[in-house]
N, C-alpha and C positions, 0 to 999 in steps of 0.2 A: 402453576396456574396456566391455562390454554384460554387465547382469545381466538375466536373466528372471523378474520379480518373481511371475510368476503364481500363485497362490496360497500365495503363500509369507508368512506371520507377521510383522506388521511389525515386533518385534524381530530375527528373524532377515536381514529384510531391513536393518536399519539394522546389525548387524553385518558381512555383508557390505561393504556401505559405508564402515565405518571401516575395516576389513582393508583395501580398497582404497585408502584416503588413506596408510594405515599404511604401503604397498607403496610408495609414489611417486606412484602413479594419478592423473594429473590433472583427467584428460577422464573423465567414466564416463558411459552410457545406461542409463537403466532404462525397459526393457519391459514391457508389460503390469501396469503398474501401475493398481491397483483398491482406493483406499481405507486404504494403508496411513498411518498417521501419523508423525511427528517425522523424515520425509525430510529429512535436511540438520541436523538440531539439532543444535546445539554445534560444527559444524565451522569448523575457520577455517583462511586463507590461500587462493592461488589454484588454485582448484579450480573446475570446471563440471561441474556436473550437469546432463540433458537426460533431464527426466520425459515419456515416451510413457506417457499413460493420466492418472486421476485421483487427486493423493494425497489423503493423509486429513487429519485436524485436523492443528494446528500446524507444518505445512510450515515448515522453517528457523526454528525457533525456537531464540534465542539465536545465532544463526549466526552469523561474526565473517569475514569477507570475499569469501568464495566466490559463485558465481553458480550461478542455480539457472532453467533455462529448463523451460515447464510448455506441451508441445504440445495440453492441454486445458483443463477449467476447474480450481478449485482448490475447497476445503471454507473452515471456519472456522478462525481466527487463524493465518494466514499472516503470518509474519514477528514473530512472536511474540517482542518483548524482544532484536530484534536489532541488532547493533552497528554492524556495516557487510556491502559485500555486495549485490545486484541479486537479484529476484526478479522472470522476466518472466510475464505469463501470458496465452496466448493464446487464453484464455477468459472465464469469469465467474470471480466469487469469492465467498466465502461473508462470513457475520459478521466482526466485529472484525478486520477487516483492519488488521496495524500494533499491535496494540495493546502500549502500553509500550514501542511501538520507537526505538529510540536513533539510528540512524544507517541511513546507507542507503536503497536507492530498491527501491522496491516499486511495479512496470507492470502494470495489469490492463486486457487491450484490451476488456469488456464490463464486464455491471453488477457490484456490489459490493452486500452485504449493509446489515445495521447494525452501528450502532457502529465505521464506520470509521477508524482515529487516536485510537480511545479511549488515553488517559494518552499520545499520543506525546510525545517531550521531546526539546530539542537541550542539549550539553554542549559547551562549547568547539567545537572543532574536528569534533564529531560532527552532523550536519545528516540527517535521515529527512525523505524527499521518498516519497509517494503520489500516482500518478497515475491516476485510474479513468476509462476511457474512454467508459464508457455510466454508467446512475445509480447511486443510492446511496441507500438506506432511510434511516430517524430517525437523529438523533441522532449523524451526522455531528459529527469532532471534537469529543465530548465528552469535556471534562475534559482538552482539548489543550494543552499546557505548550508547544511549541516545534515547529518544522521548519514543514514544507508541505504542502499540499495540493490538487492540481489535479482538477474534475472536469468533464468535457468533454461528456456526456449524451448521447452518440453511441450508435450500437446497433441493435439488432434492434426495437426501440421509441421512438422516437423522442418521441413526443406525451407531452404532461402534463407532469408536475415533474419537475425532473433530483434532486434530492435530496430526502429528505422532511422530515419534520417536528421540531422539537426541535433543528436544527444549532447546533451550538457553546455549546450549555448547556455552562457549566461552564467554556466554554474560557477560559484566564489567558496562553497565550500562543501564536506562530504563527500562521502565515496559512492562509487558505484562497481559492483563488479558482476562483469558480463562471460554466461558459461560459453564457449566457443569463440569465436574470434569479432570483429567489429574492424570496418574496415575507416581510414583518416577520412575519406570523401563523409562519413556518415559523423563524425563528430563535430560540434561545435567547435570554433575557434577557441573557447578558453577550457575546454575539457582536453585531458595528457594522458594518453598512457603509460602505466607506471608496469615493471616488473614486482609479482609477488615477492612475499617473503613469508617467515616461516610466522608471524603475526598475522597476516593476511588468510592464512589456511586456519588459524586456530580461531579467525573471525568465524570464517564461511563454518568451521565447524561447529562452530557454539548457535547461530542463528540459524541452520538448516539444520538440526539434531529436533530440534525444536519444531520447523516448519514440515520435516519428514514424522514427525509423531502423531501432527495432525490429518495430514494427508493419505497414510499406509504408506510410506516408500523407505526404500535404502537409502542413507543417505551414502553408503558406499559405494552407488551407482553414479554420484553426482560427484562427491570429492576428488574421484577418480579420474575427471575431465578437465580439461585446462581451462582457465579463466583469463578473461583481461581486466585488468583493474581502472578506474576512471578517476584521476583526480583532480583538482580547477587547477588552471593554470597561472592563475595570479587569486589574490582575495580580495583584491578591488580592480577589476577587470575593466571598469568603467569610469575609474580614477579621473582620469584627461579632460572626461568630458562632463563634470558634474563640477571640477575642483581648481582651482589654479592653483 
């Protein structure tokens, strides 16, 4: 099913939307999409959406298993508080990429904003994987509780820092692994760098086999490069001052 979002009200376009889930619809395209927001929120079970054009904030937020494919860049808090569920995107992405996200793999083939993996968290059986293919501003996984995060610094820019400054303030749990190097000025106080191991390659390999199928890329090009791994330095970091 193809909707023509052209100038059309992003509540009335997300109505459309669930009329569609509501009907059977499993496969839907939206056209000329420009800006509207909460495409995909709250929808759950298998369903594919295929965004032609740029949506607006909180693309699939809360979304609970659906796939959501984005043939350009995306805005801010994509994947906002969601449960499970694939978000790819064949562009950039804005801020808070992930934030509060619970489960589920969010693909971004260019750069990302800040605050990517702000509050992510894993639950039992719930695991949120982020993979950002070009860089990433400040403060990367801040205040990150659980899951992953892979950032690979590829891109239309290549030179300089692949992440910026302030990563993993705050963070208490999950990993992060960064392709090339990351310098101590640029991480938070309670983010550690750890040495790989041979778990750590069989991670990167199972998550970007996956995130290269999407994309068109080797991931032989990638595995082939060194990483640094990020992990919290305590799991209540902020113990002292919350606790007697």
């Amino acid at each position: 099913m193809r909707i023509d979002a052209r100038g059309i009200n992003y509540k009335e376009l997300n109505g459309l939307i669930h009329q569609a889930v509501d009907g059977g619809k499993k496969n839907i395209i939206l056209d000329n999409v420009n800006g509207q927001r909460y495409i995909g929120g709250g929808l759950s079970g298998d369903i594919k959406i295929t965004i032609n054009g740029v949506p607006g904030n909180d693309l699939s937020a809360f979304m609970d298993g659906p796939t959501i494919i984005v043939n350009s860049n995306g805005q801010d808090g994509i994947g906002n508080t969601m449960n499970s569920g694939k978000i790819i995107v064949h562009g950039a992405a804005g801020d808070i990429v992930g934030h509060s996200m619970r489960g589920g793999k969010i693909y971004i083939k260019g750069d990302a904003g800040y605050r990517v993996g702000i509050h992510m968290k894993s639950y039992k059986d719930l695991y949120p994987v982020i993979i950002i293919g070009g860089k990433v501003c400040d403060f990367l996984g801040e205040y990150m509780a659980g899951g992953l995060i892979i950032v690979l610094g590829f891109g239309k820019n290549p030179e300089g820092a692949i992440v910026g400054n302030y990563c993993g303030t705050g963070m208490h749990g999950g990993t992060m692994y960064i392709r090339g190097n990351i310098e101590d000025y640029q991480l938070g106080k309670e983010a550690k760098k750890n040495s790989l191991g041979k778990e750590d390659n069989k991670i990167l390999g199972t998550y970007l086999k996956e995130y290269c199928v999407y994309f068109s890329l080797k991931i032989e090009n990638i595995l082939n490069s060194n990483f640094v791994k990020l992990k919290p330095s305590s799991h209540r970091p902020y113990g002292r001052l919350y606790a007697y």
